[in-house]
N, C-alpha and C positions, 0 to 999 in steps of 0.2 A: 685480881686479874685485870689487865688493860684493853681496854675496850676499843674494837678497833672503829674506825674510823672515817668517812669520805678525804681525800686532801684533793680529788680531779674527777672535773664530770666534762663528758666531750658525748652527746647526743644520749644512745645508749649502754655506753661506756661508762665506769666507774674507776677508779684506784682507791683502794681503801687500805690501813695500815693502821698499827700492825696486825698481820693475822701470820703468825710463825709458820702455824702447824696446818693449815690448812691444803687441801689435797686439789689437783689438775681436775677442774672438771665438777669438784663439789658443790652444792646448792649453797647458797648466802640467801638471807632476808637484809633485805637493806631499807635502811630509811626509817623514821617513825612508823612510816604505811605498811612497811613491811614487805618491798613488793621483792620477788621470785628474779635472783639472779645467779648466773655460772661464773664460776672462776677458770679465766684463760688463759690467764700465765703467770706465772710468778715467778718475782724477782727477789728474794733476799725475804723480809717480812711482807713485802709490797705485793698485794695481787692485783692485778685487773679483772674487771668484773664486766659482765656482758650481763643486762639487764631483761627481762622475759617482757616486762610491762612498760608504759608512758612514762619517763623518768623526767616529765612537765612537774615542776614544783619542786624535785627534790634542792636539799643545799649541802653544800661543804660541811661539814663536821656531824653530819648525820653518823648514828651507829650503823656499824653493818656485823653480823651473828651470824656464824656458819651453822650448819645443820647438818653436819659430819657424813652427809650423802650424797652421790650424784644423783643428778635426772632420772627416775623414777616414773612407773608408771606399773599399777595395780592389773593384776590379769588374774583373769579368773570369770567366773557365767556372771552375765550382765554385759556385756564387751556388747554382742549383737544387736544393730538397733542404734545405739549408741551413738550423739554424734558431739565428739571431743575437740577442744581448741590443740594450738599446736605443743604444748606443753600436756595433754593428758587429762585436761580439767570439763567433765561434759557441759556442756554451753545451754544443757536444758534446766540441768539442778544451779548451774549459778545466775540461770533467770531469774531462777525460784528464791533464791537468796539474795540478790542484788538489783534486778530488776533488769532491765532491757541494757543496758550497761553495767559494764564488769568493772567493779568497783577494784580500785587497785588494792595489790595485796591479798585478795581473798585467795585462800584456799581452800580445794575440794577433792574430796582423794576420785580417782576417775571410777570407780564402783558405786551402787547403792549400798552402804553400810546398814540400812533397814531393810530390803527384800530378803524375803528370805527363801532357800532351794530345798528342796527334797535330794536329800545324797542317798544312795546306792550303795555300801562299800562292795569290793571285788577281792578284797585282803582280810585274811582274818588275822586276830591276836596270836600275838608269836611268832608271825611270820617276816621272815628278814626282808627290808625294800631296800634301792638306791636311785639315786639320781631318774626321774623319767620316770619309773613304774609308774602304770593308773591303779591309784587307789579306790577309786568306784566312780560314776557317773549319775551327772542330775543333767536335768531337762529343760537345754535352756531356751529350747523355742520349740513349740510342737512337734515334731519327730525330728529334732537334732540333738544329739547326744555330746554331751557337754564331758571330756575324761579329765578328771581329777589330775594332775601329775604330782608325784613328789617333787619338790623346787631343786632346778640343781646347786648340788654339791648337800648335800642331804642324802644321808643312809641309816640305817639300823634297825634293829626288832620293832616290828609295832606292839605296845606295851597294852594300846587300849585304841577301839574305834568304834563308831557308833554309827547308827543308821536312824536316820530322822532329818527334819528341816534346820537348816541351820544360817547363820547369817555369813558374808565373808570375812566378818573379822572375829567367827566365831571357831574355837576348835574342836574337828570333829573328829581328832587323830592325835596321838602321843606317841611316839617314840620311845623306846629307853632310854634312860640318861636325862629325860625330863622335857624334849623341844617337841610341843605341839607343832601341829599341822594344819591349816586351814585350808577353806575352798579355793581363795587366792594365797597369790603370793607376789613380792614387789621384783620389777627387773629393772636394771640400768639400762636403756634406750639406746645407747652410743655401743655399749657391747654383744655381740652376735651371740645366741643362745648356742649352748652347745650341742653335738649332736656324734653318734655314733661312726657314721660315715656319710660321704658324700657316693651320689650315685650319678653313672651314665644315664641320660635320658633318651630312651627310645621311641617315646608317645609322642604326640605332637601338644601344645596346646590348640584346642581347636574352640575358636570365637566365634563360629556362625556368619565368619565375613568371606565371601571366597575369593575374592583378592589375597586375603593373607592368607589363608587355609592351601590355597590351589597352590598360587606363584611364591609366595615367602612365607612356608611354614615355619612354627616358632617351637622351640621343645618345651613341653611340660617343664617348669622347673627352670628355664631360660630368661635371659633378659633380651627385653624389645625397644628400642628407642623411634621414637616417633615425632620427629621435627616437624616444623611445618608453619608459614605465617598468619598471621590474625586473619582470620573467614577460611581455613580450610578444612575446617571439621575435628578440631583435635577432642576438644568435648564432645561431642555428640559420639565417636567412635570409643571414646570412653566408657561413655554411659552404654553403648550399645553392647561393648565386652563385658560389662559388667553385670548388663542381664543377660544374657545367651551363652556368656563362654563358657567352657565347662571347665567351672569351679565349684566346692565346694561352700567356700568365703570368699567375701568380697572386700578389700578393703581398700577406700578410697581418699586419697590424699588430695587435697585442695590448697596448694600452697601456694600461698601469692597472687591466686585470681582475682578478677574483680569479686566488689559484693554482690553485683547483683548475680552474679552468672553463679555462684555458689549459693546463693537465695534459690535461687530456679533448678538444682541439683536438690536441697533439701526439700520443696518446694515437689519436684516430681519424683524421687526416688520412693517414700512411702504408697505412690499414687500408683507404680509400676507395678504386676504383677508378675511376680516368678514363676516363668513358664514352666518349670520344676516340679513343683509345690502348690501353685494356683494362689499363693499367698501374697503378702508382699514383698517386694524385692528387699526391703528392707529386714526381714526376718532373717537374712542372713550378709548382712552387710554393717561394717562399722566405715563412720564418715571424719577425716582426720580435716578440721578445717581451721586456716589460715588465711583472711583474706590480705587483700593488697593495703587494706588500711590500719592492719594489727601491727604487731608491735617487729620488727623487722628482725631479731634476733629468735624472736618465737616461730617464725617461717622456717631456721634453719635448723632449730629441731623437731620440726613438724613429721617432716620426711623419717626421723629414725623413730621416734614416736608409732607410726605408722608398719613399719619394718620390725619391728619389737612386737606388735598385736598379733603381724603374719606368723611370725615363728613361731610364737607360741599357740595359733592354731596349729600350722603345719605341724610341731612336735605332739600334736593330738590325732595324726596320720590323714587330716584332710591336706587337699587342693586348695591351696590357695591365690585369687589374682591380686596382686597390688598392683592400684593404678595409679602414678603417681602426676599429678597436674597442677606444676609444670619444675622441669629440675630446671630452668632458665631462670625462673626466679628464687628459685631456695640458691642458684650459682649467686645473683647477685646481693642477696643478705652476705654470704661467705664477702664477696666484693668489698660493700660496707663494712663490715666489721674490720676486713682486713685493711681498709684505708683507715679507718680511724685507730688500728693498732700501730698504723705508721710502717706497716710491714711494705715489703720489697713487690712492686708489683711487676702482677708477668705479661702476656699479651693480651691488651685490651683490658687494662685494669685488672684482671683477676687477678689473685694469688696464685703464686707459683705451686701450691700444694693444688690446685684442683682437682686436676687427675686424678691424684691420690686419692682424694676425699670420693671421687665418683666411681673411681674403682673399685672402694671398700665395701661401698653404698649396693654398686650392682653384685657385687661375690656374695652378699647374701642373701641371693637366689639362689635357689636350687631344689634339686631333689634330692632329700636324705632318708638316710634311716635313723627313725631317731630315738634317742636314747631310753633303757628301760624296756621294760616288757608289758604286754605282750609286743610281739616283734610289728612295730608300724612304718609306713613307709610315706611324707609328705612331702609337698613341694608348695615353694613360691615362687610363684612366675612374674616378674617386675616387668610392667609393662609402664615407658617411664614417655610424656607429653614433654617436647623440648620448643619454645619460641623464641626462635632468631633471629635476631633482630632484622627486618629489611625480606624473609625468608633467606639469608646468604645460610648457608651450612657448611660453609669452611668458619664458622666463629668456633670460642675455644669449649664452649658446652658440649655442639653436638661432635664438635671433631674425638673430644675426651671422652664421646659415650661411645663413638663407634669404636675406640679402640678393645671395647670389652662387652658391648653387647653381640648378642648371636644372630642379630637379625635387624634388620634397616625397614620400616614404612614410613618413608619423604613419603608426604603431603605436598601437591603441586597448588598453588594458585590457580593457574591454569586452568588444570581438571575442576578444580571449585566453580568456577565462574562460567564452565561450559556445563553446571551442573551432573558432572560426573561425580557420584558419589559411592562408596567412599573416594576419596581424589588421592588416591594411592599412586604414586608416580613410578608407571612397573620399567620405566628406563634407569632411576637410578636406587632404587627400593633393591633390598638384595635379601636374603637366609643361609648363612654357613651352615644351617644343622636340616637342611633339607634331602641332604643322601644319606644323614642317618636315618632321616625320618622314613625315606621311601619304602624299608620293607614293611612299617607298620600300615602306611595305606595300601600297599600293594595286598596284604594279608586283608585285611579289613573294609577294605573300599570296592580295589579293584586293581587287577594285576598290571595294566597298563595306565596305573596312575603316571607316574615317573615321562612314559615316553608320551603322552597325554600335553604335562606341564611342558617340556622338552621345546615340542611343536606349535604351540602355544606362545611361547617367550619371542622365538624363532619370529613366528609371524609378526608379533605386535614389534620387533625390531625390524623387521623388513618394512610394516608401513610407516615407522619413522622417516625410511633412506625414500621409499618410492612419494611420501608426504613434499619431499623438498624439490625431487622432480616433478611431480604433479602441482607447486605452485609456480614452477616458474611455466612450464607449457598445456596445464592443463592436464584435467584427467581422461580427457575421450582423446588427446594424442597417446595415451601410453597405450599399449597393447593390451588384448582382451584379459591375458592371465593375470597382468600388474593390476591392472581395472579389478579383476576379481578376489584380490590378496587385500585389494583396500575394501573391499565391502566387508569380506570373510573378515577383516579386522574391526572395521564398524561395527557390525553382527557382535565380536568379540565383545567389547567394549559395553556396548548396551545390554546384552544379556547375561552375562558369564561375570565382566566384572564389575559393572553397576549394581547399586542394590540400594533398597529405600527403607532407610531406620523406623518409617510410619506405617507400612505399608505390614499387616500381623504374617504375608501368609509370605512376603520376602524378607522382613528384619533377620532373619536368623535362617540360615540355608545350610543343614545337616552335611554332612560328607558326602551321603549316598546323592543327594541333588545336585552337589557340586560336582559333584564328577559325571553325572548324566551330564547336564548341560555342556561342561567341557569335552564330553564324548559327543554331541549333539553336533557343536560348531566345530570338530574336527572333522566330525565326518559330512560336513555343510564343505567346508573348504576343499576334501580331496575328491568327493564325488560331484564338485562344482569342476574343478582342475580334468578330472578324469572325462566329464562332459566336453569341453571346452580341448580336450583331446582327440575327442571321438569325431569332433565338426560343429559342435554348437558354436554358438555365438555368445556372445558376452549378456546382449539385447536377448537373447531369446531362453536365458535362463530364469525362471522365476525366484531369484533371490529374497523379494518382498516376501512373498508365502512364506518362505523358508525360516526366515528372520522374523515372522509374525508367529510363526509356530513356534520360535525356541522363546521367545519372549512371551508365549502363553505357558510354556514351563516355568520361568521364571515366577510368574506369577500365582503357580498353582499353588492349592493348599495340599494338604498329605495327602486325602483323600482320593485327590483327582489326577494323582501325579503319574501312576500309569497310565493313566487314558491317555492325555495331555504330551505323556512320552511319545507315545504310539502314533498321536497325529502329526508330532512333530519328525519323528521317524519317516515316515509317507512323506511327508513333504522333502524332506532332504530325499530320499530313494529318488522322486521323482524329478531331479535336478538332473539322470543322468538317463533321461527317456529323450528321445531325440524331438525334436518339435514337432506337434501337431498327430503325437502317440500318448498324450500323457495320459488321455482314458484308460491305456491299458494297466495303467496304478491304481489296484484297489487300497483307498486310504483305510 
């Protein structure tokens, strides 16, 4: 047999030859070192090869050895916790093997092959499985329950199954016809797991941020793009969904960021406690990490890497968030790679498939029911960090994400540096799946959610227009009501859509608060209006109080939230007592 061969190295690029038989997409070892590369096109016996690792030292005439598989990555209990490079290799066990640098070429399957689980079965002998049934449950973090799945495309009588501790490469299940079963099993990363059906989503995902929650809800199961330029929070609102949203799983992509800022993720995610559980935030979180100075092709399979863990939570009927940071730099790996294939570029350097690939990338979110029994139903919610260059968001990343995400939160500069945070820009931030969402909060929240947000929006565009006559003549020439539509909007802004990631008793602000407060500053603005109707003055409203009260909501903990309500109540009631009667408001 002829061995094939290097004949061109162009960065991390190869051509190697001949390789007849080899398949789009399949893993090669290349080199004496052996390091970890994909085949992305081929020509006649000729393939090119995208290299995973430092392709520093390689030479021309090196072997290259297919491995008759793609991209690959092990799922099964042990995931949790977990925190893997962009290829699926965890970064803790090849410390342990190679030291503080990853020695090229090693490989490490992404599981502990030596811990071993306590299985449960739920099936007994004889009984016919396929595709998706749970075959029993082990315990793979204190009260989270790990379900077994038959692997797809896998069916038939269980022949033999046993209940005991077993390893993932050990089997603890047979089939007829002779195919064990293990607690893992392996999936191609590029390919979408399968699932039963796709489902309309009527829940909202909800983050605990009431920017997003209030004004652009996101559905369960939806995708969110979140642009925005260097200092306006796209991390830290990350990490903020990532403790408080209401998920199940967390699974967090770090692709292309700096080192150090993915140091400072690893660094405080063990440290965070899961308001959930009281544990740590890490006991239900896997961490997909790429940084800016790995290897540039291993960025661009980071992301499906990533998207492969979620599924195969979701196909275990959890909630799941992935959070992806940042697709601007998994766009410019694709960038690279496609300049150095020589490929035809489209605007601003990209390749002309972008789209494509970002389209593919976000369709597998959703809500399904997924395959197998008992009957379960999960979601992955793509919640995906985009950095454009300069902040412009006509470039071709974020222009390609809105055409398929359900939901826009721009990131302003602006609001960053006046310290508004999150700096959610509610003039061009938008949510197409927000009048599906309205009966669930109307059910669940409060019935005049919907005409709440409505008037809300309303306002904060009205102090845009009256902002630009108020700089050119000042605000004591506009009239008392304009005067009062810029406060009730200040008011807005500081209480309702600020919120402090630090701060335990605001980081995370329930439904039920969110919509007090926004019922709070509604009803601050119409019975200011209705004052200011009646003969008050603009001067002789106590707006301060009013705005001091809703902003001690804001800050309340659970505890004190209806008292806090109540004072803030009084204080708005008594915005419509005429001057110099306000004693007759008992607070």
């Amino acid at each position: 047999m002829t061995v094939a061969r290097i004949e061109r190295l162009s960065g991390a690029l190869a051509e190697a030859r001949p390789l007849r038989e080899v398949a789009l997409y399949e893993l090669v070892r290349v080199g004496a070192r052996g390091l970890l590369g994909e085949v992305i096109r081929v020509d006649g016996d000729r393939a090119v090869i995208q290299v995973y690792e430092d392709t520093m030292g390689l030479c021309v005439g090196e072997a290259v050895s297919p491995t008759g598989a793609p991209l690959e990555v092990m799922l099964g209990p042990g995931l949790l916790g977990s925190v893997v490079d962009g290829v699926g290799r965890p970064l803790q066990r090849l410390a342990d093997a190679t030291g503080d640098f990853i020695r090229p070429g090693t490989a490490v399957d992404t599981l502990d092959p030596d811990r071993k689980w306590a299985f449960t079965p739920l099936v007994a002998s004889g009984q016919r499985v396929s595709a998706g049934d749970v075959l029993g449950t082990v315990e793979e973090r204190p009260g989270f329950v790990h379900r077994i799945l038959v692997p797809p495309g896998t069916d038939g009588a269980v022949e033999r199954i046993r209940r005991g501790e077993f390893r993932v490469t050990e089997a603890m299940a047979r089939l007829a016809g002779g195919r064990d079963l293990f607690l893992s099993h392996r999936w191609s990363v590029r390919n979408p797991r399968p699932i039963a059906r796709r489902l309309s989503s009527r829940r909202p995902f909800l983050t605990g941020q009431r920017v997003c929650d209030f004004l652009f809800p996101a559905a369960e199961g939806g995708a969110v793009a979140v642009p925005g330029g260097f200092g306006t929070g796209k991390t830290v609102i990350e990490q903020s969904l990532a403790r408080h949203a209401a998920a199940d799983v967390v699974v967090y992509v770090g692709c292309g960021e700096r080192g150090n800022e993915m140091a400072e993720v690893l660094e405080e995610f063990p440290r965070l406690t899961d308001p959930r559980s009281g544990r740590s935030l890490m006991d239900r979180t896997v961490l997909v990490v790429n940084t800016s100075n790995m290897p540039v092709v291993a960025r661009e399979a980071s992301v499906y890497v990533g998207i492969a863990i979620a599924e195969y939570y979701r196909d275990q009927g959890y909630r799941v968030a992935l959070m992806a940071d940042s697709l601007s730099r998994w766009a410019e790996a694709l960038r690279e790679i496609a300049a150095r294939l020589q490929e035809m570029p489209g605007e601003e350097g990209y390749p002309t498939y972008l789209g494509n690939r970002l389209g593919k990338f976000y369709e597998r979110a959703g809500l399904v029911r997924a395959l197998g029994e008992p009957s379960r139903e999960g979601a992955v919610t793509l919640i995906s960090a985009i950095s454009p260059p300069g902040g412009d968001f006509s470039e071709p990343v974020t222009q390609a994400s809105l055409r398929v995400a359900g939901a826009l939160w721009a990131l302003d500069p602006a609001l960053a540096h006046q310290r508004q945070f999150p700096a959610v820009d509610w003039e061009v931030s938008y949510s197409l799946e927000a009048g599906a969402l309205t009966p669930w909060f109307a059910e669940h929240v409060g019935p005049d959610w919907a005409a709440c947000r409505s008037r809300t929006l309303e306002l904060l565009q009205r102090e845009r227009e009256l902002r630009e006559i108020a700089g050119l003549v000042g605000p004591e020439a506009l009239q008392d009501g304009d005067r009062l539509l810029l406060e009730a909007a200040r008011i807005v802004r500081e209480t309702v859509l600020a919120q402090s990631a630090y701060d335990p008793n605001d980081a995370n602000s329930p439904p039920d608060k969110t919509y007090r407060l926004a019922r709070l500053a509604d009803a601050l603005r119409s019975t200011a209006l209705a004052a200011l109707d009646a003969g008050a003055t603009f001067e002789s409203l106590n707006l301060a109080a009013a705005g001091a009260a809703l902003a001690a909501v804001r800050r309340a903990a659970a505890t004190d939230l209806d008292a806090r309500t109540a004072e803030a109540e009084a204080a708005v009631a008594a915005l419509a007592v005429p001057p110099g009667q306000a004693g007759q408001v008992t607070p």
